[in-house]
N, C-alpha and C positions, 0 to 999 in steps of 0.2 A: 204824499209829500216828497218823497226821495223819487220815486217814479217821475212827476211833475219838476221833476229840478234836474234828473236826467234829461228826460225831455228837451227842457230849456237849453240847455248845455251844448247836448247833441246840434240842436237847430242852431246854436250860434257858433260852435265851428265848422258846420256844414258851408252857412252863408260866408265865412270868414275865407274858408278853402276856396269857396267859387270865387268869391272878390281876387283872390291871389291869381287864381288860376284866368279870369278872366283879362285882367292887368296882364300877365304875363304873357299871353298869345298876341295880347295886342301891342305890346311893345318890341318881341319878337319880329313878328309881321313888318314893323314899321322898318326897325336892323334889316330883315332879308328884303324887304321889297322896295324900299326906299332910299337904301344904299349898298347893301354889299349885291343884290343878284344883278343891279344893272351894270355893275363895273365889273363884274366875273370876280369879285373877292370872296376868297373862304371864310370856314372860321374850322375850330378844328372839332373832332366826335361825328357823331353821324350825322347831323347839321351841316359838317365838313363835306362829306361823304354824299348828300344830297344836291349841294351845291355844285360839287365837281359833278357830278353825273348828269347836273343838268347843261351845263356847259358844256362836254363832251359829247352826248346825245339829242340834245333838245328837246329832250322830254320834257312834258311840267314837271316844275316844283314840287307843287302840292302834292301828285301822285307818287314822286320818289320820297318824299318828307313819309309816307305814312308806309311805301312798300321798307325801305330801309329800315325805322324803325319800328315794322311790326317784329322782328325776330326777337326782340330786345324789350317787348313789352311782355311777350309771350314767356320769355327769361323771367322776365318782373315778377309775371303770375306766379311762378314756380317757387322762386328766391325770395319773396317779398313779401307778397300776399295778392289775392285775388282784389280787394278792392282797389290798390294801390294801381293794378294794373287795367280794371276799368277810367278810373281818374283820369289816368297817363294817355288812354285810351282815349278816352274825351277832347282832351285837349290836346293833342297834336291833331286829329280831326280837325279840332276847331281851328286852328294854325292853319293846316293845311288849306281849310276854306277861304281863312281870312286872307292869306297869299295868294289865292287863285282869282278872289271877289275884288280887291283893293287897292287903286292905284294910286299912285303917288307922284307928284310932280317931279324933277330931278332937284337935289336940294342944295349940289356941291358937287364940281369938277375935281375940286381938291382929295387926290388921291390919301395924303395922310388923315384927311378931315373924315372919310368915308370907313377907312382903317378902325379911324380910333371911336368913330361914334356910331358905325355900325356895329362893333364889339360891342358898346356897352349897353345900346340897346339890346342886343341879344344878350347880353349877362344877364341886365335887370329882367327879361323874359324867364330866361331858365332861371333865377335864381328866386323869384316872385312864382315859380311852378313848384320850386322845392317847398317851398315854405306855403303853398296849400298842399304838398303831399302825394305829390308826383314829377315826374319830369318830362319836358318837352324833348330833348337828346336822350337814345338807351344809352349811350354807347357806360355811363356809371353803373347801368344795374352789370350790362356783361362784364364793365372791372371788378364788380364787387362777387360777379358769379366764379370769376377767375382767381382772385384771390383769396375765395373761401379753398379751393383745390390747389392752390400750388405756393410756395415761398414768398410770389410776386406782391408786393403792395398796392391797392388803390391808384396810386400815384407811379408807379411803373407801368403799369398794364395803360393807363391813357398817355402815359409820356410814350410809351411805342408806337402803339393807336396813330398819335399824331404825327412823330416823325414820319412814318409809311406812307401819309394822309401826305403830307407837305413836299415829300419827295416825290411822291406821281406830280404833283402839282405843277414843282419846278420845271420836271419833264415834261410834262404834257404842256402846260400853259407856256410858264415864264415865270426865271428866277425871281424876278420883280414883282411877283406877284404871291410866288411863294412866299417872299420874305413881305410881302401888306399881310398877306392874310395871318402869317406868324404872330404878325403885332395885332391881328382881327383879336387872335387866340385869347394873348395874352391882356389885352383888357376886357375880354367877356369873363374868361377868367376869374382877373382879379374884381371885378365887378360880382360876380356870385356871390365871391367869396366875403365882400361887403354887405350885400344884400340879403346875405343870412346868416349875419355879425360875424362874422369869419371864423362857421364852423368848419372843421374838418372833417376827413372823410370818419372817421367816430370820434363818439361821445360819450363822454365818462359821467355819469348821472350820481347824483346823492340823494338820497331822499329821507328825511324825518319825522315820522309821522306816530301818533298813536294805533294806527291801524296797520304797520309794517308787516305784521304775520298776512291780512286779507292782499293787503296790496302785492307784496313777494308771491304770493299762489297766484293773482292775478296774472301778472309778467311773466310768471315761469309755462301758466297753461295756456293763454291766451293769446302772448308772442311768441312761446317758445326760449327765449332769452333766460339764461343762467342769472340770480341775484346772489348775493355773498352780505351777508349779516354783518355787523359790526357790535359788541354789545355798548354801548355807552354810560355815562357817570350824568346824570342828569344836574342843569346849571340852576341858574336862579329866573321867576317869569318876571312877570312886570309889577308884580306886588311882594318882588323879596320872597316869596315862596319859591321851596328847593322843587325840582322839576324830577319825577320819578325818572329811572330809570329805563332806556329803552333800549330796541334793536334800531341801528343806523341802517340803510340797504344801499347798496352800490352796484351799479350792474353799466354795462357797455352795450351801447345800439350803434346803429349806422345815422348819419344823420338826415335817411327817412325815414325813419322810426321814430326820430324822435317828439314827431309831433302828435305820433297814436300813443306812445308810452306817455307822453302830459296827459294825453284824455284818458286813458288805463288810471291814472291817479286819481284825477280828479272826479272821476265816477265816486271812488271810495272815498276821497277824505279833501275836498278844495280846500283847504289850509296847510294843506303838507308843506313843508319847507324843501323845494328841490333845488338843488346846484347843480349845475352842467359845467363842464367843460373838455375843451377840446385836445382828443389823443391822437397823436401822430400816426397808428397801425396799432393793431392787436396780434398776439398770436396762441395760437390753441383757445381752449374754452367756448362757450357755444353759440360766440358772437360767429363764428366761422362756419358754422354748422346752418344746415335747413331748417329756419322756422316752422313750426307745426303747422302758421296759417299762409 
């Protein structure tokens, strides 16, 4: 019975991850191939980084999309987990295909119109990849691999990334171009950042459950990830009965984790009561540390 409901579980976030991940390459695709690579607009991360190097050399796309971000997948293996980095693996493949195979009519001369909705096409890409549990740009797993080792936050380590990105640009291309593709940036962006309810780069997880002791062994051997116990005063249920007493568990992931740490739950206990919400940076403790897997 619990083997059979594993099972079930397993296959329907499996099919869940490929619906995201397959939306996501293909909305991407539509972003690079349909409007920003024929106007030479960037975006920024190594997306950015593929785009400028196709313009400067005339190489394909597709072949710089997958040579750029294999060093950053290979990170992922390491920092993340081995499956995460097949996923990620898949699907910039598939990206890559889809941009090499796909053509698209011109849709719009309008430089702002190219700006602003080839960003959001590629947000809704990358951020429809996060949320099946991978990413189509490395350039997060190397902030997150950099900010486990140094002061730097998430959010410093790509604010450099792209300024560097944007300043060749200006140089090599045109200021004018630098500054579309700024604005590429900042609605692919802020479109992620909608796209997967505007988590940040970590997540503060609550979880209450009867089964806290299996679930906290879970998390601790499984991800690797630190839990911290809460003891609590149990309330009243739905018939006026007082609710025993329990352990609350708290713990910090990234928010690629966050979608293995649901299914780490709900293996043990699918009624747990989990609260997320989002933390600006973390520092010390073993969100910063190498996962077991």
């Amino acid at each position: 019975m619990v083997m059979n409901r594993l099972g079930r579980l397993m296959v329907k976030v499996r099919i869940k991850e490929a619906i995201f991940l397959l939306l996501g390459v293909l909305s991407a695709s539509i972003g690079l191939k349909g409007l920003l690579l024929p106007n030479q607009f960037l975006d920024g991360g190594a997306m950015g980084v593929s785009l400028l190097g196709e313009v400067i050399t005339g190489y394909n796309l597709s072949v710089l999309i997958i040579l750029v971000n294999a060093p950053f997948i290979l990170l992922g293996a390491r920092q993340i987990s081995i499956p995460f980095a097949v996923k990620s693996s898949l699907a910039i493949l598939t990206l890559a295909l889809l941009v090499h195979l796909l053509e698209f009519p011109v849709i719009t001369s309008d430089k702002l119109l190219i700006a602003v909705f080839g960003g959001f096409f590629l947000g809704v890409g990358i951020g429809l990849s996060i949320r099946g549990g991978a990413v189509i740009d490395g350039t997060e797993v190397l902030a997150l691999s950099i900010s486990r080792k140094t002061s730097l936050t998430v959010g410093d380590v790509i604010t450099v990334f792209n300024v560097i990105l944007f300043s060749l640009s200006a140089i090599i291309l045109s200021l004018e171009t630098a500054m579309y593709s700024i604005l590429t940036y900042i609605v692919a962006s802020k479109t992620v950042d909608f796209i997967i309810n505007g988590i940040e780069e970590y997540i503060g997880v609550m979880i209450v459950s009867p089964d806290s002791t299996t679930i906290k062994s879970q998390i601790m051997h499984e991800m690797g990830r630190g839990v911290t116990s809460f003891r609590s005063d149990g309330g009243y249920g739905s018939e006026d009965q007082s609710l025993p007493d329990r352990d609350i568990l708290f713990c910090v992931v990234t928010r690629l984790e966050v979608s293995r740490l649901i299914l780490e739950i709900e293996k043990i206990d699918p009624k747990a009561f989990v609260i997320q919400y989002p933390i600006k940076d973390t520092k010390g403790g073993m969100i910063k540390k190498r996962p077991l897997h």
